[in-house]
N, C-alpha and C positions, 0 to 999 in steps of 0.2 A: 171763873172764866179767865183765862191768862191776859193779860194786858196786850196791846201794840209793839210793847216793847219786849215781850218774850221773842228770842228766837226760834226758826224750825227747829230743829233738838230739840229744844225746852218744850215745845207744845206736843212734839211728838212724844216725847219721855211720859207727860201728863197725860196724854190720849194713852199710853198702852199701862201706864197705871190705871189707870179708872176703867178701862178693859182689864183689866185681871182681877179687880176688886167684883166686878158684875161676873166675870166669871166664878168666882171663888163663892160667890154669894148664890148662884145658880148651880154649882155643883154642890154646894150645902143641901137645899133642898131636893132634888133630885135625889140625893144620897137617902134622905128620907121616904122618898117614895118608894124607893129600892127594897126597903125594910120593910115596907108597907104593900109590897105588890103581893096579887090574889092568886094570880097563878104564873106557870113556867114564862108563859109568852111574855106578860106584863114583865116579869122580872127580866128576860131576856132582851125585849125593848129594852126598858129604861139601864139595863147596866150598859148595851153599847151606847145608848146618849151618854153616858156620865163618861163612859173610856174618849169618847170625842173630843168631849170639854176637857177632857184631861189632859189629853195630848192638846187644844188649844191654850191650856193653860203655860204648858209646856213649851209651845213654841213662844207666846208673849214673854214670859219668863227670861229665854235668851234673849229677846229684843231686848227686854228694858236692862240685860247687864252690857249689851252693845252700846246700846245710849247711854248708857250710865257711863261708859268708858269716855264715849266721843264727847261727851258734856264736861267732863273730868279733866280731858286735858285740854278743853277749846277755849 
């Protein structure tokens, strides 16, 4: 848990890591049930929840290289 003395940046940077790690660890599995579905429908569910996460991943992604900048030079 960041201390007092973190700045906003700093805890935002650590919130949108720890969001892409829980993303990245949710589209692992998913990914598996993908492999694992019975029929078209189940397959066709779970591949757009994983395109979701993916593009969520995505967008976090460029967050944390904006933060990373703004941390960089503050």
């Amino acid at each position: 848990m960041p201390s007092d003395s973190t700045s906003q940046p700093e805890r935002d940077l650590l919130e949108i890591k720890g969001g892409l790690e829980i993303l990245s660890i949710l589209r692992e599995e998913l990914d598996q049930w993908v492999g694992e579905a019975q029929d078209e429908s189940k397959y066709e569910a779970l591949t757009n929840v994983l395109a979701h996460i993916e593009v969520l991943e995505s967008q976090y992604r460029i967050q944390r290289e904006k933060l990373e900048k703004q941390n960089s030079t503050a």
